[in-house]
LOVOTOR-472788 format. One record per atom (N, C-alpha, C): x, y, z. Coordinates in steps of 0.1 Angstrom, whole numbers, plus 5000, padded with zeros to 4 digits. Atoms other than C-alpha are relative to their C-alpha. Layout:
% residues N
XYZ ...
***
This chain:
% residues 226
500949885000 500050005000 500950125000 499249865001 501750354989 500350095013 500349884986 502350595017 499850144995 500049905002 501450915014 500350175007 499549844995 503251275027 499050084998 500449895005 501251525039 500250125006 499549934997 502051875048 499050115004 501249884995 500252155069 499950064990 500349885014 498652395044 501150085005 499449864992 500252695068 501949984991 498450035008 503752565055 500249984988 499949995011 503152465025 499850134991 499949885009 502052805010 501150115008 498749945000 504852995034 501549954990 499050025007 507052785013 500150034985 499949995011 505852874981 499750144995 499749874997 505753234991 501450054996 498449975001 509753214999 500249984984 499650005011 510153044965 499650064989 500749975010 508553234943 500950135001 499149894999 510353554956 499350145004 500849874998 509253924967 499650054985 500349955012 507054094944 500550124996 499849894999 507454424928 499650085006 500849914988 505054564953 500650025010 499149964990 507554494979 501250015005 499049985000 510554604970 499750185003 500549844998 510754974987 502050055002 499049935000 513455214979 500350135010 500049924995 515155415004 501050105002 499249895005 516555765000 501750005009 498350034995 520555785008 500050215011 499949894996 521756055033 501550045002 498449925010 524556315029 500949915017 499650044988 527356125049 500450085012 499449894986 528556255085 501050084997 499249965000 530856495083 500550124990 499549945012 530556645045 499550095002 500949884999 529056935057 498950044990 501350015010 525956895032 499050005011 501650044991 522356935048 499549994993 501250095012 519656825038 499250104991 500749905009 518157165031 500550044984 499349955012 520457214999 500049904991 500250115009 519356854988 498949994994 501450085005 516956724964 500049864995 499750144999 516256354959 498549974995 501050045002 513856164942 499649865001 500350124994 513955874962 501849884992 499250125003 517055704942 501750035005 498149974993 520155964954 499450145003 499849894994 521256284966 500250064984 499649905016 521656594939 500550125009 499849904993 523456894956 499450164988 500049915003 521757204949 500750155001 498749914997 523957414964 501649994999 498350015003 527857534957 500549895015 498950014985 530057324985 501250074997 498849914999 532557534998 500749935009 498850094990 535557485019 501250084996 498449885006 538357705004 500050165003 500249844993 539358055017 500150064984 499649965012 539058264983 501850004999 498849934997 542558434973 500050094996 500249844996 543358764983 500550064989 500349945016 542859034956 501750024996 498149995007 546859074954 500649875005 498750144997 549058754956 501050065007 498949984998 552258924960 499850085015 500249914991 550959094992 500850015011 499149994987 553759135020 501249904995 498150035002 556859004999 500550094998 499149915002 559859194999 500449964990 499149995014 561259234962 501849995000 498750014999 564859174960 500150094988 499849885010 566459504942 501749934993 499050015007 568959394916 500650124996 498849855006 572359654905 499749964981 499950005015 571859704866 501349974995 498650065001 574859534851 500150054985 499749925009 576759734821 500849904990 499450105003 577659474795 501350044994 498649955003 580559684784 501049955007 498950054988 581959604817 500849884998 500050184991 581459214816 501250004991 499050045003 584859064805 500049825002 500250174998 583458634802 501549965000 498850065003 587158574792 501350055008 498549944991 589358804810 500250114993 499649865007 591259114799 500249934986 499350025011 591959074763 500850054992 498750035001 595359034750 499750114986 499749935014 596659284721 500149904985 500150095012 596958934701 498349984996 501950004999 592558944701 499649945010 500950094991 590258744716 500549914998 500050174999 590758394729 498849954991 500650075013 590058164704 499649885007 500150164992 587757814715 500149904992 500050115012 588757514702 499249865007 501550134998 585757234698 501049865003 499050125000 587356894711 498749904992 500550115007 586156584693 498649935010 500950094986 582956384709 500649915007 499550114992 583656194736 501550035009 498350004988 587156364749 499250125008 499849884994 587256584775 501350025009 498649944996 589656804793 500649945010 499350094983 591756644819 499949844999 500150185005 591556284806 501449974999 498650045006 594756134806 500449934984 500150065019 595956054770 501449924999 499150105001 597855734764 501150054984 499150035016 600655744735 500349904997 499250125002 601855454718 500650014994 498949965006 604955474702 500249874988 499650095009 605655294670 501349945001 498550075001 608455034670 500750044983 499049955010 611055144643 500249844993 499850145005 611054814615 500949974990 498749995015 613354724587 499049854996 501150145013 612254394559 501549945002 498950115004 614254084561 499549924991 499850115015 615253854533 498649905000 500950134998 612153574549 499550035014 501150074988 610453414574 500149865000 500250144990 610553074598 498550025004 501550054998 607252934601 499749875007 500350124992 605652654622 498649954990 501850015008 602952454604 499849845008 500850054991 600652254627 498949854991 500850065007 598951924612 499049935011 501250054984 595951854640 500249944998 500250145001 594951544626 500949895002 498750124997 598551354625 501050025011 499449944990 599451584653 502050014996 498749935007 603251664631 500050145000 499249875004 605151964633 500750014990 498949995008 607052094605 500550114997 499849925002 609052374600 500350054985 500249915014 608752644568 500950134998 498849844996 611652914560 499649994982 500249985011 610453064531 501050164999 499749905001 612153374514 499050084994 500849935006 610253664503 499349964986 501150035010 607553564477 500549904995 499950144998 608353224482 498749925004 501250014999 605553004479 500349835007 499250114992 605852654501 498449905001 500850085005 603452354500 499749955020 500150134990 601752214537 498649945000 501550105004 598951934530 499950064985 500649965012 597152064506 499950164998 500249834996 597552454516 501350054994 499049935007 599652684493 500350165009 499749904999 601652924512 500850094998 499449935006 602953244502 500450125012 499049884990 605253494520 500450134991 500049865006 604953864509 501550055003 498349944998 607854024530 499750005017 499750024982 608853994569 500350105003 500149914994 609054274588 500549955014 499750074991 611054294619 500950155012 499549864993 612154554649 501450045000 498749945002 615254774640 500949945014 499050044989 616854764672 499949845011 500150094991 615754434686 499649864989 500750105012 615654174655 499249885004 500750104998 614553884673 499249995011 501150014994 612254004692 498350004997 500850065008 609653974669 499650014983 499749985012 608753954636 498250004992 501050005003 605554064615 500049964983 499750115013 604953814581 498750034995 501249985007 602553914553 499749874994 500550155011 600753574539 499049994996 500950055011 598453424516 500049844999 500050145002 597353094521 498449944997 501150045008 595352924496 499549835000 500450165000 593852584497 499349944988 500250075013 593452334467 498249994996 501750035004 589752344449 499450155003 500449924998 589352684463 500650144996 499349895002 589453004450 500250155005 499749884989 589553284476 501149915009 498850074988 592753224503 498849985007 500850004988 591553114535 500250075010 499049854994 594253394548 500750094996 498949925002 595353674539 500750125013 499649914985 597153914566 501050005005 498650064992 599853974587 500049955011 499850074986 600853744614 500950045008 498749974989 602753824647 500649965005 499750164991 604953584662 500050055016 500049974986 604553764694 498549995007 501750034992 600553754696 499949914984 500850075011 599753434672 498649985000 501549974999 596353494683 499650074995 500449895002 595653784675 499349994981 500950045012 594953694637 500949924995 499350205004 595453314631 499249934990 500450015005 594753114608 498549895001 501350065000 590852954608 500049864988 500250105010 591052614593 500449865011 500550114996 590152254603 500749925006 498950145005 593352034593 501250125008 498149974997 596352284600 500350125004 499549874986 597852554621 501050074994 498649965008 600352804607 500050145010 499849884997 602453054629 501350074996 498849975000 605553264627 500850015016 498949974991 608753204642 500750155003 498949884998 611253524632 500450024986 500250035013 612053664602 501749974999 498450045003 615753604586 500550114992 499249905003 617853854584 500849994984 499549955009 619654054556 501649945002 498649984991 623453934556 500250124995 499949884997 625654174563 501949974996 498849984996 629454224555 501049885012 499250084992 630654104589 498949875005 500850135001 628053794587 500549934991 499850125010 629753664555 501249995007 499350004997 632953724569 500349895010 500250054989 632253564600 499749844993 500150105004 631353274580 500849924994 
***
């Protein structure tokens, strides 16, 4: 036999009161008031139930007084005679100082490096080291001026050596050209230093090429001596 639920009236239509929701009859709108403190009253309001509207100016600021400058003292400046002014100083019966524009980026009082060029002379050649990575061999290269010398497959050529007047073997600068087989741009041209072989070396896979020194001019008391 079913059972059947049953429910006071009284509750059941409160429940179907709540759910249904307030009507528009009793929703009531109520007017806002000026907050504490803003010195607004109510007399200077009008409202028509949804806000405030101020009909009157709000104040709060002292005007400003019909002269600004009223009770400062002016500081009296001396009239200055530009005849007088002298920006430079007395000037000299030679004219005016002359200004000279420095370049961007210097300024005065910088300390300024010099570097003195070493004094060179041209020997007869050049000693060379040539580097084979792959078989890990050294071999040495004395080429004389525009002498052209074979290592692997790399054709190189010796322009002219260069070398410091008063200190020959202390280093030596070697113009070369080295070309590699199948190709037709070098893979170097330039001079090399034997004192910075870093500095510009040769870029290649197989082989290493630096300078030793170059080889002097003989001389009188060199053949002699021999």
């Amino acid at each position: 036999m079913p059972t059947t639920l049953r429910f006071p009236t009284l509750c059941a239509a409160a429940c179907a009161a709540g759910l249904a929701g307030p009507s528009a009859a009793q929703i009531i709108v109520v007017p806002l008031e000026p907050a504490p403190g803003s010195g607004v009253e109510g007399d200077g309001l009008e409202g028509d139930g949804t806000g405030l509207i101020p009909t009157d100016p709000v104040t709060g600021f002292e005007p400003l007084p019909p002269d600004p400058g009223a009770g400062w003292n002016p500081i009296q400046l001396d009239p200055i005679d530009p005849d007088a002014v002298e920006p430079w100083g007395a000037v000299s019966e030679d004219g005016p100082p002359v200004l000279e524009l420095l370049p961007p980026g210097s300024a005065v009082g910088q300390d300024v490096t010099t570097v003195a060029e070493d004094a060179v002379t041209q020997g007869n050649g050049a000693v060379l080291k040539g580097l084979d990575k792959l078989a890990g061999t050294v071999e040495e290269l004395r080429l004389a001026s525009g002498e052209t010398v074979g290592l692997g497959w790399l054709e190189i050529t010796l322009g002219e050596c260069r070398y410091p007047v008063d200190n020959p073997s202390g280093d030596a600068y070697a113009w070369l050209e080295i070309v590699e087989e199948g190709q037709a741009e070098p893979v170097f041209r330039g001079w090399m230093i034997a004192s910075s072989p870093g500095l510009n070396a040769l870029d290649h896979a197989r082989f290493d090429v630096w300078v030793l020194n170059c080889t002097l001019p003989e001389t009188p008391e060199t053949e002699a001596t021999e």
